[in-house]
VOBA-1610 file (N, C-alpha, C; in pm, whole numbers, padded with zeros to 5 digits, always signed):
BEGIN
Unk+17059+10114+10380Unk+17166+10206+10351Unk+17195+10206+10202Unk+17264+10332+10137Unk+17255+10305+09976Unk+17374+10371+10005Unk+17488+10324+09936Unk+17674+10330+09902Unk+17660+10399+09766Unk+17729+10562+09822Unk+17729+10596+09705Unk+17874+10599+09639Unk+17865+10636+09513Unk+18001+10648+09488Unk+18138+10680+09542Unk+18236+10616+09518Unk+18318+10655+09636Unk+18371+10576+09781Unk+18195+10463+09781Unk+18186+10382+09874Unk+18149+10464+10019Unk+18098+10599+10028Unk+17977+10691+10159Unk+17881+10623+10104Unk+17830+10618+10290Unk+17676+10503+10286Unk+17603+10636+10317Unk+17478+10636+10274Unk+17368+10729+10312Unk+17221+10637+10357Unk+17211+10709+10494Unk+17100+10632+10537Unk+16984+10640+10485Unk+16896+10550+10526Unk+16767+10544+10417Unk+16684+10644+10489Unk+16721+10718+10626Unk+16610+10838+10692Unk+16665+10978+10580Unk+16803+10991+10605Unk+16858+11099+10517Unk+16810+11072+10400Unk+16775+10962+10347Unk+16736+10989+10153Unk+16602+10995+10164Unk+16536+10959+10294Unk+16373+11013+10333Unk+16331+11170+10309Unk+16488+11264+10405Unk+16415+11372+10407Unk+16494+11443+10318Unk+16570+11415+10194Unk+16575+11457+10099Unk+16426+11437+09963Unk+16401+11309+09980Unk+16200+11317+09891Unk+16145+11353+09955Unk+16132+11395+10102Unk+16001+11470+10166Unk+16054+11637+10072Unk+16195+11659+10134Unk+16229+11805+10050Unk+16166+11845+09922Unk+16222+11737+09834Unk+16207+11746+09693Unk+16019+11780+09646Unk+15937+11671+09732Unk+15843+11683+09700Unk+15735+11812+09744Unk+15819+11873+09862Unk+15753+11985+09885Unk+15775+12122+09822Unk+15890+12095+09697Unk+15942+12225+09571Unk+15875+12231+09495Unk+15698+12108+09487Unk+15635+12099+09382Unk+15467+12193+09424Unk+15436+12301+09359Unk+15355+12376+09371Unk+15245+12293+09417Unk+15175+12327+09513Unk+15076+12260+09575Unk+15109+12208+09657Unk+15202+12127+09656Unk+15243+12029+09764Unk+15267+12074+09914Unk+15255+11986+09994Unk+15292+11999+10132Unk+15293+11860+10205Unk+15397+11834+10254Unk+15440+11733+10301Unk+15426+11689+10457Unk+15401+11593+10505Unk+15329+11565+10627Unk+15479+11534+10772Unk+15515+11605+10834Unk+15638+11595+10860Unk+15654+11494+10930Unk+15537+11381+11001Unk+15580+11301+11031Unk+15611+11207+10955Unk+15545+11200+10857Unk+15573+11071+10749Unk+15553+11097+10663Unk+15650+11231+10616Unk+15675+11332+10464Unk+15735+11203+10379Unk+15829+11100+10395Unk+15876+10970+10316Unk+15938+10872+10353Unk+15935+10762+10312Unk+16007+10664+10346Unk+16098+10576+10218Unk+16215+10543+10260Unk+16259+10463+10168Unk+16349+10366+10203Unk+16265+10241+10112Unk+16335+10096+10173Unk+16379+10062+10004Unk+16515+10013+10013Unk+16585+09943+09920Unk+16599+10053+09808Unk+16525+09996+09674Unk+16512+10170+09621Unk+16344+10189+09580Unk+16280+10189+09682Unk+16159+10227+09638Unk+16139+10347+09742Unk+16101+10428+09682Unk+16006+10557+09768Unk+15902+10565+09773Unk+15836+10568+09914Unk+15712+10619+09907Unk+15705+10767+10021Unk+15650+10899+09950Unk+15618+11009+09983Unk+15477+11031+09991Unk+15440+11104+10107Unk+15324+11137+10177Unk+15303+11296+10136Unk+15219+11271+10136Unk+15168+11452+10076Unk+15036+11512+10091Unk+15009+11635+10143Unk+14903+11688+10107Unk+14895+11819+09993Unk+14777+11759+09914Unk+14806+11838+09796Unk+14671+11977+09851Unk+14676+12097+09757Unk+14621+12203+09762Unk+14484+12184+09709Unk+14312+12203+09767Unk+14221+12164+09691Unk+14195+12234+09552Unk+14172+12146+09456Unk+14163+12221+09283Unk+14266+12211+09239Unk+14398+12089+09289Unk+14536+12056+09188Unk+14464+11960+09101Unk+14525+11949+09015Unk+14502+11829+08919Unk+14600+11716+08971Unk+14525+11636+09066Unk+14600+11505+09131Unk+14697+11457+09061Unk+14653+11369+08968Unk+14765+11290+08863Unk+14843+11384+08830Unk+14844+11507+08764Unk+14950+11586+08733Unk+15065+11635+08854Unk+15011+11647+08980Unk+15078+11695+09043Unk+15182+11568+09171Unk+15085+11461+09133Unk+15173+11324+09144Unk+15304+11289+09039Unk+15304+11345+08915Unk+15372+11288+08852Unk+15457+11398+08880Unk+15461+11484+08879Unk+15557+11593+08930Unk+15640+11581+09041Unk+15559+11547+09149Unk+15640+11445+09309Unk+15716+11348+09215Unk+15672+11248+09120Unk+15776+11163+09188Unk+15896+11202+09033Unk+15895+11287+08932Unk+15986+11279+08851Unk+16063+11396+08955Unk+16045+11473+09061Unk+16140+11555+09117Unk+16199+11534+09209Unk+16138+11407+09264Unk+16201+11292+09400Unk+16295+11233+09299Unk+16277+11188+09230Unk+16352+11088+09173Unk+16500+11179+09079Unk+16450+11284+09039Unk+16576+11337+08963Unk+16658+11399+09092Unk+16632+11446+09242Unk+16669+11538+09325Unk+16735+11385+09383Unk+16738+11297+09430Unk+16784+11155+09443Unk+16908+11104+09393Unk+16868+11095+09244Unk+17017+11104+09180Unk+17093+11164+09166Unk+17020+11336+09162Unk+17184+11400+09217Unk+17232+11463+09337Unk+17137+11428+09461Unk+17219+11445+09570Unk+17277+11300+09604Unk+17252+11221+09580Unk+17239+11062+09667Unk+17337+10950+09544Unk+17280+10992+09428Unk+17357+10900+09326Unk+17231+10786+09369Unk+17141+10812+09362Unk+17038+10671+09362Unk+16921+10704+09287Unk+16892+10614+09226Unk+16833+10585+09121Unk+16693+10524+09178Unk+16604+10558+09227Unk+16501+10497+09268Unk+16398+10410+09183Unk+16417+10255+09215Unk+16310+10219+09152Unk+16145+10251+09071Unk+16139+10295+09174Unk+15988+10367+09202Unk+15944+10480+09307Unk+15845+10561+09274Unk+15859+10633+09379Unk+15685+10680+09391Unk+15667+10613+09479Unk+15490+10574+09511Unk+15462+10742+09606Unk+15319+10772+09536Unk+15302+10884+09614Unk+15145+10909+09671Unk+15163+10903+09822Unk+15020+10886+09872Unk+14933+10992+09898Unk+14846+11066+09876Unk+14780+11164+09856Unk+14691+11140+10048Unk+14777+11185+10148Unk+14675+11181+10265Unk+14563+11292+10268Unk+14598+11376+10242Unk+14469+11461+10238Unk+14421+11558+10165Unk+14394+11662+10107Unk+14336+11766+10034Unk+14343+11902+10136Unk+14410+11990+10090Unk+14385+12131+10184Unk+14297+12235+10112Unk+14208+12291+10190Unk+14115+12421+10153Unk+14233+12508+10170
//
């Protein structure tokens, strides 16, 4: 659970499917709805399938600086890290 300001707890599924959200606003992206993200303590990890012919690394770093800024201002949390797993490639 992460206490946000104010002292409202937000569960760690709700701050899940706020980075599955976030990460699917990023061109290419598409998010796997069973296990679009998870987050324990403050680390994220988001599941994704990217579009074939993205530029991987670029479009990773994009997931996680838009997980992570969309985080702090719905949630007020500051994510450690925010790990992003590339499950598959779409034609």
């Amino acid at each position: 659970m992460w206490l946000m300001e104010g002292h409202s707890v937000i569960s760690p599924d709700v701050l899940a499917r706020y980075a599955a959200d976030a990460a699917a606003d990023v061109p290419g992206v598409h998010t796997k709805q069973r296990r679009g993200a998870r987050v324990t303590g403050d680390e994220v990890e988001v599941h994704v399938v990217i579009d074939y012919g993205a530029n991987i690394p670029e479009v990773a770093a994009e997931v996680q600086q838009r997980v992570s800024d969309y985080l702090v201002r719905m949630a007020d949390m500051r994510p450690s890290s925010v790990n992003v797993v590339v499950d598959d490639v779409m034609r």
